[in-house]
C-alpha positions in Angstrom: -27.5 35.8 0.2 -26.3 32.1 1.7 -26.9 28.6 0.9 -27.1 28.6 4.6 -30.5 29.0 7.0 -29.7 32.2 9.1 -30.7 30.4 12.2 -27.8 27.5 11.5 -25.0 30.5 11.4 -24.9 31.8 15.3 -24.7 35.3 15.4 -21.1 37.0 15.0 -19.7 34.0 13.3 -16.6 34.3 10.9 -18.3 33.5 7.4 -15.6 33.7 4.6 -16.7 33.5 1.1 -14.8 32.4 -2.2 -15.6 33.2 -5.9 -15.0 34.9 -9.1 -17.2 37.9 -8.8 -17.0 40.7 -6.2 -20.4 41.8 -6.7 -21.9 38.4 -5.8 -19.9 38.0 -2.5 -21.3 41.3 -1.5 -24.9 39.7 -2.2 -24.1 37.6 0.9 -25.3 39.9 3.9 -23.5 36.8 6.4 -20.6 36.9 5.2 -17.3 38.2 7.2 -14.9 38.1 4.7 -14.8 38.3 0.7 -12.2 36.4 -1.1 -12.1 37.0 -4.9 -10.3 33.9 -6.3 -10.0 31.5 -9.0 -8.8 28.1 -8.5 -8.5 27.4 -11.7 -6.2 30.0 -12.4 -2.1 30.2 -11.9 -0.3 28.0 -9.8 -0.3 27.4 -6.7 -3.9 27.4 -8.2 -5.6 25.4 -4.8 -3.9 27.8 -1.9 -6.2 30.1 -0.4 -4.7 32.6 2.1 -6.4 31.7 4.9 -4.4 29.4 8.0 -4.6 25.9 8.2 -7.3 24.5 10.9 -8.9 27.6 10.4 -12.9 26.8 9.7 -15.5 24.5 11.6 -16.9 24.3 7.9 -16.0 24.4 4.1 -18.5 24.2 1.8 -18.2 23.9 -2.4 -21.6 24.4 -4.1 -22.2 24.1 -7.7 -18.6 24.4 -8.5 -16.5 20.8 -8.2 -17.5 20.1 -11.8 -15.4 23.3 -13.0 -12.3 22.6 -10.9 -9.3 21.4 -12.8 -7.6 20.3 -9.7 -10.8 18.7 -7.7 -8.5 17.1 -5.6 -6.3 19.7 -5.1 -9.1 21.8 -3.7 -10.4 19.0 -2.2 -7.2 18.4 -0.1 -7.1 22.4 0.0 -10.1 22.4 2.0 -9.1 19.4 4.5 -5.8 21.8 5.5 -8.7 24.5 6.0 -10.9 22.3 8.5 -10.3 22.0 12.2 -10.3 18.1 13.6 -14.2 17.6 13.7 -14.9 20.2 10.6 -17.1 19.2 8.1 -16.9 19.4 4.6 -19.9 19.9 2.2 -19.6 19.2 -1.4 -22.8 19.8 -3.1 -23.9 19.2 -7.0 -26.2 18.2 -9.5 -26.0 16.8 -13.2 -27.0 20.2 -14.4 -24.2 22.0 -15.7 -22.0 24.6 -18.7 -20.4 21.9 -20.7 -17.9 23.5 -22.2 -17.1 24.4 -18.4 -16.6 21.2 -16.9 -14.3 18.4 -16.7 -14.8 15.4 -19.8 -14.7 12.7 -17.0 -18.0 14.8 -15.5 -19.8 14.7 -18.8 -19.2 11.2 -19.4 -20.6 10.3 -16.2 -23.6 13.0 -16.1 -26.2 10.5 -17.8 -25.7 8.1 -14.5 -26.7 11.2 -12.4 -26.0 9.3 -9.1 -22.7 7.8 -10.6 -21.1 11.5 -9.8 -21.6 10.4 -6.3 -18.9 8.1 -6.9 -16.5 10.2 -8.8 -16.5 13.1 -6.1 -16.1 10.1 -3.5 -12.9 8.9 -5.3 -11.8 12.5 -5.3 -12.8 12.8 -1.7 -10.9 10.0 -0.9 -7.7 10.6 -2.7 -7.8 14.8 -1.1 -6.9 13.2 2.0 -3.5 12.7 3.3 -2.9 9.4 4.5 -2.0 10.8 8.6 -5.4 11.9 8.3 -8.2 10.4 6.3 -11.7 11.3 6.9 -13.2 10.3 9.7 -16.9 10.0 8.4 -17.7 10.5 4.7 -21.8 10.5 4.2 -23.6 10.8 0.9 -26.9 12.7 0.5 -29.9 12.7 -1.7 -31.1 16.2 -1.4 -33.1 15.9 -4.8 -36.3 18.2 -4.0 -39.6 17.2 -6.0 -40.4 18.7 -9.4 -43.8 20.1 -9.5 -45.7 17.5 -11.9 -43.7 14.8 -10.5 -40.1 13.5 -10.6 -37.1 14.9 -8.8 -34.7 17.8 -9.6 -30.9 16.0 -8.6 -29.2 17.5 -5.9 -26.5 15.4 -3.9 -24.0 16.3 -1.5 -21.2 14.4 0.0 -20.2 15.5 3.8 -16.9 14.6 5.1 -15.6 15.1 8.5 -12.0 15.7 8.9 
């Protein structure tokens, strides 16, 4: 499976997925290519062996919270994107504790205030020749049944 509607993947595109287990990339009948990686694990933890300007788009889904280097993947994924690639960070305030970075836990009770954070890191992934052109926040917080919202937000940069 994909986070991604079929129809918004044209047929024969190259979809390359990342993560820790082999068995879940296989799940994902789109994908192209497997990668079985850990970026938190040895140094150079961030490189991924794929070329630079290489993707149209680089998405990080329920994972930026776990990073130990979020900038460093963040800045890994801007030497990924083609000029006019888009990059889509999405999370929510729903996570393993014990997994993820103390700054992220102290900010988790201001829900939207992790916005910010992955903004700062956003902004800082960059290099300096070439900042984002467009960086866009989203509330993609779907309704709970009996009322509220369940947080979702995403942050879409454009390289």
């Amino acid at each position: 499976k994909t986070f991604y509607p079929e129809p918004l993947i044209p047929p024969g595109s190259r979809v390359a997925v990342q993560g820790l287990n082999l068995a879940e990339l296989e799940a994902n009948t789109m994908a192209t290519e497997r990668l079985v990686h850990d970026f938190n694990g040895g140094p150079p933890t961030p490189r991924v062996p794929y070329d630079s300007n290489s993707f149209d788009l680089v998405s990080l889904v329920a994972s930026i919270e776990y990073m130990r280097e979020p900038r460093e993947v963040l800045a890994e994924a801007h030497r990924l994107l083609r000029p006019g690639g888009a990059l889509v960070v999405a999370f929510t305030n729903r996570c393993f504790a014990e997994k993820a970075h103390a700054i992220w836990l102290r900010r988790i009770a201001v829900g939207a205030g992790l916005v910010d954070l992955v903004d700062t890191w956003l902004r800082f992934a960059a290099p300096p020749s070439a900042p984002w052109a467009h960086l866009s926040t989203l509330d993609l917080s779907p309704p709970k049944a009996g009322g509220g919202r369940d947080p979702l937000w995403a942050l879409v940069a454009v390289k």
